[in-house]
N, C-alpha and C positions, 0 to 999 in steps of 0.2 A: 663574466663572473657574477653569479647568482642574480641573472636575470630570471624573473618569476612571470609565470602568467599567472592573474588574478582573476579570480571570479567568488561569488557569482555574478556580485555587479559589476556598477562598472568606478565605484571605488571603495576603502576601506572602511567598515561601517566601524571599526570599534579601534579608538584613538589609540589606545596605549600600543596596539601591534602596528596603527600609520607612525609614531613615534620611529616603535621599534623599526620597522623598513626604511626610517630614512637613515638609521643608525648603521645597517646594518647591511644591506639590499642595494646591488648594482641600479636595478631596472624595476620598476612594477608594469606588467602589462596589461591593464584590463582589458576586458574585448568591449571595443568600443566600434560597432559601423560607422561606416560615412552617416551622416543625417543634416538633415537640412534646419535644422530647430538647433536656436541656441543654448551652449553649456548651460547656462541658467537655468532650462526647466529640466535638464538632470542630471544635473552637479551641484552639491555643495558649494557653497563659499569656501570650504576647508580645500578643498579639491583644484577647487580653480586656483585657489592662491598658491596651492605645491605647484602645480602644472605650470604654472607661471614663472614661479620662483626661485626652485629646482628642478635637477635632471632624472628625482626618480620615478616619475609616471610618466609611461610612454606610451598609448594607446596602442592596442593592436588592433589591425582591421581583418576580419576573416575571409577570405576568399572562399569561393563557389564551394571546390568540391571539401573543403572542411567543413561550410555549415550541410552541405546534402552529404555527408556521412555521417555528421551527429544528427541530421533531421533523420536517416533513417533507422538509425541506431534506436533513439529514441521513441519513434514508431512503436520499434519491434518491445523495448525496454514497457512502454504504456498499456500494450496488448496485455501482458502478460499481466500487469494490477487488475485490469478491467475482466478479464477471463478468469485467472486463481486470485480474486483477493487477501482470501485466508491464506495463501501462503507466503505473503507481504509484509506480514501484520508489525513482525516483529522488525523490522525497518522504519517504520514509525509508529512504535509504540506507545507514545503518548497517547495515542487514539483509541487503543485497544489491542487488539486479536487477527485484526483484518486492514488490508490497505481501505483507508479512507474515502473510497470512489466516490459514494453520494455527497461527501461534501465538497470535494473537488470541483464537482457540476456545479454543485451551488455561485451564481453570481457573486455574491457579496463575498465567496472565500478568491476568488480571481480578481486577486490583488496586486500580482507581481506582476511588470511591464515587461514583455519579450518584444524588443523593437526590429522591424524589418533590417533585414541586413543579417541579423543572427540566424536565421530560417528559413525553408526551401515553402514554396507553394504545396508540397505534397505535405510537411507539417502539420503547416496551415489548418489544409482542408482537412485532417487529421482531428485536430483539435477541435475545432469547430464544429464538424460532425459526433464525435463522438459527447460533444457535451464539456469537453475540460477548458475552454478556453472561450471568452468574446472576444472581436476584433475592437480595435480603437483607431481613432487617427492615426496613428504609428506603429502599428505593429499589432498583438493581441496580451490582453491580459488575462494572467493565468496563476494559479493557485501558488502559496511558498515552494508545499513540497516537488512540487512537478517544474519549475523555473528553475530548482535550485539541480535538479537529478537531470534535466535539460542543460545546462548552463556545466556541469560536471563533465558531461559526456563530450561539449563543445570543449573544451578546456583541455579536457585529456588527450582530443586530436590533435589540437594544436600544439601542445608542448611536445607530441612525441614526432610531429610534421618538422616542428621549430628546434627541437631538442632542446626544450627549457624546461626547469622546474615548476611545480605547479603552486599555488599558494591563495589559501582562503583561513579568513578571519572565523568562519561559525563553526559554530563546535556540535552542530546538529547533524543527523545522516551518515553517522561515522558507519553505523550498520553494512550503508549503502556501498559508501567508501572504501570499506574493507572487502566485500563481497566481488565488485572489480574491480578482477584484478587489474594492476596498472594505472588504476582512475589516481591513485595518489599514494604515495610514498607511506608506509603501516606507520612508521614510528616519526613523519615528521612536524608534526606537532609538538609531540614528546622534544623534538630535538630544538626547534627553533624555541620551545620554554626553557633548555638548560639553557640555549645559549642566554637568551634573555635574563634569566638567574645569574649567570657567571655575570653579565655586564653589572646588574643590581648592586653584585655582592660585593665589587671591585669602587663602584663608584664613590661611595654604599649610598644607592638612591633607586627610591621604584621611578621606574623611565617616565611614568604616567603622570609624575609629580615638578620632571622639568617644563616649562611650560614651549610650546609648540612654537612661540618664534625664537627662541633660543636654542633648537633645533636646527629648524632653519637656516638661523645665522649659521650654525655650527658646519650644517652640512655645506653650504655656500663657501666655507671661508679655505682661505688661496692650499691649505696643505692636506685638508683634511680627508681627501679621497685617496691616497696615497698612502695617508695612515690607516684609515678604514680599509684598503686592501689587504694590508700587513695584519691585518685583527684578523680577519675573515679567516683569510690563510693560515695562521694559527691556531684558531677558533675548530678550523677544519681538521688539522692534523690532532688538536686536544681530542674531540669527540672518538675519532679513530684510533685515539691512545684508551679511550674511556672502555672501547669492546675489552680490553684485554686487560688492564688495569682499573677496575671499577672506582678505587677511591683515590684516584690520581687528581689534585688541583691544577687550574687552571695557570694558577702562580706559580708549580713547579712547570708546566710546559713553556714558560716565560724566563727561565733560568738560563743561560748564557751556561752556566759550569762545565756543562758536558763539551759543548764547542769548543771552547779554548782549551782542557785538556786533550782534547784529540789532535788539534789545531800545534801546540807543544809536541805532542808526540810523532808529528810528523816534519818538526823541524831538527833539520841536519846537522848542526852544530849548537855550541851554547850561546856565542854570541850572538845567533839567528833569534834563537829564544826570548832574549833578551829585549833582544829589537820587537817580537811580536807582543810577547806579552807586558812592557813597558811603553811601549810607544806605537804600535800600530792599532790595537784594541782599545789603547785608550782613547788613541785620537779619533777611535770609528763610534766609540760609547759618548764623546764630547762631541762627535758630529762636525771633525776637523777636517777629516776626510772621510771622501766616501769607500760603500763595499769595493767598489771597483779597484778606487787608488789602493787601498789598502791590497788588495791582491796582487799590484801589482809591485808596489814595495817589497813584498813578501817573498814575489816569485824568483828575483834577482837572488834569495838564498837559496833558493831549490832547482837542482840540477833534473831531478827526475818528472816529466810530465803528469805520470800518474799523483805523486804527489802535489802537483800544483793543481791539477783537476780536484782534487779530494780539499783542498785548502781554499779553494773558491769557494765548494757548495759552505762549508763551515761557513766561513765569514758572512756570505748570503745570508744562513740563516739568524747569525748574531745579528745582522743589521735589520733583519725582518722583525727579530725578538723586540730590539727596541725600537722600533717604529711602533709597531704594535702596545708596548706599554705606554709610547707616548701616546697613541689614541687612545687611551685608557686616562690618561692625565689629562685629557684635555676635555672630555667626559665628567671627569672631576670638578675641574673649574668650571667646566656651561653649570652643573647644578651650584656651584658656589656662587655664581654671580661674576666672574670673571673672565674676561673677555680678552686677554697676553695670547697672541696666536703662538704659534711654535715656529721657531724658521728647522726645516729639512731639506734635504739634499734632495 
């Protein structure tokens, strides 16, 4: 569940969305080669301490034939700036009119490190030759724009080799982005900011303002993956409620109402009723028993299968509902300064 591959480095350069992946995010997976050089010369202190501290950066390493399909992908992608530059232009228009070849060449713009392990010998010699890139002790350095439309293409093999989603912090290239197609998801930017909104709005705090070992702690501590499932999952089914109902809140998909009137309507007698809605939903909202017990209590008034099938998914989702508000509550307290874990089931 929402493991991501990450790029273009090889971590998050801008806090408040690492905030938000530890909040929110099974897995980060940079691509990260083997290398013989220690994290130190290139990782962050921020980096090395989640890697360490938590479970959600998990390196990926790229095998053969995913870097020599992005190396020749890439290839073909460079030809094509180097040949029509004017029909580039508008893909990185800060620059102008025209893809920016001659400064590409330029040395002092081949800034950004591509370390062996990422790239095929035919790259390489690629790069090199035509002028975009010098070698270095490790690999070749090579201009933002061309690392980053490199590093894209790498990304896109793998998540659809890996069937993972994809996931980058820079808000630059979007041109690129959109044009291939499949390179990344149109609107999920768009969508990982609602979600990021809806968490704000609930907490009510910008994510960027809790500070990062409070995070940490939060994400480490004994319940909290479990409730963070139950968000996600909700989180999920709200957006997919949002295609068809635009101004639907996030706090009505968190409403229990609709379950237990269905939940009633498929109980047999009155005294069943009685028993669900006084004593089985409370003790599942007081966290006395769990989804399970509670269906199984339940099932002992119901004669028919199909109705105990239909009175499972119910109760499932009531108990998803409030796991889910309590990781919302407990989000609450990290920006309060409070530290009461929650005990769940």
């Amino acid at each position: 569940m929402k493991s991501m591959v990450y790029y273009p480095g090889f971590e998050v350069q801008n806090e408040k969305w690492l905030k938000f992946a530890l909040l929110y995010f099974e897995e980060l997976r940079p691509i990260i080669p083997d290398m013989l050089i220690s994290k130190n010369r290139y990782l962050s202190q921020t980096a090395i301490k989640i890697m360490q501290d938590t479970d959600l950066i998990l390196p990926y390493r790229p095998d053969f034939p995913e870097i020599d399909s992005a190396s020749t992908l890439a290839c073909e992608e460079f030809d094509k700036y180097l040949t029509h530059p004017q029909r580039y232009g508008s893909m990185f228009r800060r620059y102008g009119k025209a893809a920016p070849v001659e400064m590409w060449k330029r040395s002092d713009s081949q800034i950004c490190n591509l370390y062996n392990g990422k790239f095929t010998n035919i790259f390489y010699d690629y790069c090199i030759k035509n002028g975009l890139a010098h070698s270095f002790e490790y690999g070749i350095k090579i201009s933002k724009d061309l690392a980053f439309i490199y590093m894209s293409l790498l990304a896109d093999i793998i998540s659809k080799h890996q069937e993972m989603e994809m996931f980058t912090d820079t808000d630059q290239y979007n041109l690129f982005l959109l044009r291939k197609d499949g390179c990344i998801l149109k609107d999920q930017k768009i969508r990982y900011k609602i979600i990021k909104t809806q968490m704000e709005f609930l907490i009510p705090a910008k994510i960027e303002s809790i500070p990062m070992e409070t995070i940490i702690r939060l994400r480490n501590s004994e319940n909290f993956d479990s409730l963070r499932r139950a968000y996600v999952e909700e989180m999920e089914k709200y957006l997919k409620k949002r295609e068809e109902i635009p101004d639907c809140s996030f706090d009505e998909q968190l409403e229990i109402k609709q379950e237990l009137k269905k939940i009633l309507e498929l109980t047999c007698n009155a005294t069943a009723a009685v028993f669900l809605s006084c004593s089985t939903i409370a003790s599942l909202i007081e966290e006395t028993v769990s989804p399970m017990q509670a269906l199984a209590s339940a099932y002992l008034n119901f004669s028919a299968a199909k109705r105990a099938c239909a009175l499972s998914q119910y109760i499932k989702d009531i108990g998803n509902k409030i796991q889910a508000k309590r990781y919302v509550g407990q989000l609450r307290r990290a920006y309060q300064g409070k530290r009461k874990p929650i005990k769940t089931e």
